[in-house]
C-alpha positions in Angstrom: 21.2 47.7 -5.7 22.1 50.4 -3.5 21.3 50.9 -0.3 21.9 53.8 2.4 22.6 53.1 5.9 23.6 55.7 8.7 23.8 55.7 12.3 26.4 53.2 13.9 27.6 52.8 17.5 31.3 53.3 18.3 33.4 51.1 19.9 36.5 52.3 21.8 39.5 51.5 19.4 42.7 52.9 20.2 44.6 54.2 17.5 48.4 55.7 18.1 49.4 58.7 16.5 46.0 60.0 15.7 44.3 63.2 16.6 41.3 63.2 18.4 39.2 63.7 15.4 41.4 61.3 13.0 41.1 58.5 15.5 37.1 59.2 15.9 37.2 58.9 11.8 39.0 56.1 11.6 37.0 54.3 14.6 34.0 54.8 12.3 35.8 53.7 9.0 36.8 50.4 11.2 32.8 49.7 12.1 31.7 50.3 8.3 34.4 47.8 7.4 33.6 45.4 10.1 30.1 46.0 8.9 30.9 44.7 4.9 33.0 42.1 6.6 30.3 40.7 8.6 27.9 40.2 6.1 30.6 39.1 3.4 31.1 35.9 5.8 27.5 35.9 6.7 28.5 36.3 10.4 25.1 37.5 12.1 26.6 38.4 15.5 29.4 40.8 14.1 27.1 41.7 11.4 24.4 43.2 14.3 27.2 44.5 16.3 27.7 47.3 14.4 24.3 48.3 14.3 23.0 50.9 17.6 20.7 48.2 19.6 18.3 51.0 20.0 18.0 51.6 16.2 13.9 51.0 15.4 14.3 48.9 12.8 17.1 46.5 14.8 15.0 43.3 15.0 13.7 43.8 11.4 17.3 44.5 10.0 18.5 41.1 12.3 15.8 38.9 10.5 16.6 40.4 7.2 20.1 39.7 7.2 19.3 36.0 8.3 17.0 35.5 5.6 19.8 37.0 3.3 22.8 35.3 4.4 20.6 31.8 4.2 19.5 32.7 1.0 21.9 34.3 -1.3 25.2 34.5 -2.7 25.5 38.4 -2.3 29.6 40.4 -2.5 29.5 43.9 -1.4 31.2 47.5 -2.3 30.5 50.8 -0.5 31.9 54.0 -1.5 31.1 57.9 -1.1 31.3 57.2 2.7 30.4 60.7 4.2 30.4 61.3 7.8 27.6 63.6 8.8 27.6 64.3 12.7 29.7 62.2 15.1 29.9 63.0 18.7 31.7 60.8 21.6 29.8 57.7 21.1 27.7 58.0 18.0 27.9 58.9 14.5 25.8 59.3 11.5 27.1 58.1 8.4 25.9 57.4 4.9 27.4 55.9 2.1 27.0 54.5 -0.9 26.4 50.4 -0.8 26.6 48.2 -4.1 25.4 44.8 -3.2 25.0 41.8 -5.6 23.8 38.8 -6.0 
């Protein structure tokens, strides 16, 4: 199944000998992964903690992933990742998710 998800909240990472917009990539790359990594050990808290709090669906996506991680046995891939807008503290990415069961 794939699945498209976008707008994530940074967190401040520091990252020596980047440039400003190389360290903002990477800060987002290091949310995606946290993201897969969360949900690959079923860890709810990290899992929502790379989602924006404010997203509309954030309570829906919360009790989804419960039922998901309570439920199945599901490995994840993403690729295509494709930064669309980021500013200081939030970015909109898409990428390509392949998850299975």
């Amino acid at each position: 199944m794939k699945k498209l998800m976008s707008l994530l909240m940074l967190s401040a990472i520091l990252l020596s000998g980047c440039s400003s917009n190389d360290k903002v990539d990477e800060e987002i790359l290091a949310i995606i992964n946290e993201n897969l990594r969360a949900a690959d050990q079923e860890d709810i808290k990290a899992y929502m903690a790379t989602i924006h709090p404010e997203t509309p669906a954030y309570a829906q996506t919360e009790s989804g992933m419960k039922f998901i991680f309570k439920t199945f046995d599901i490995s994840y891939e993403i690729e295509d990742v494709k930064i669309i807008k980021k500013s200081k503290n939030i970015a909109k990415v898409s990428w390509t998710q392949y998850t299975k069961n």
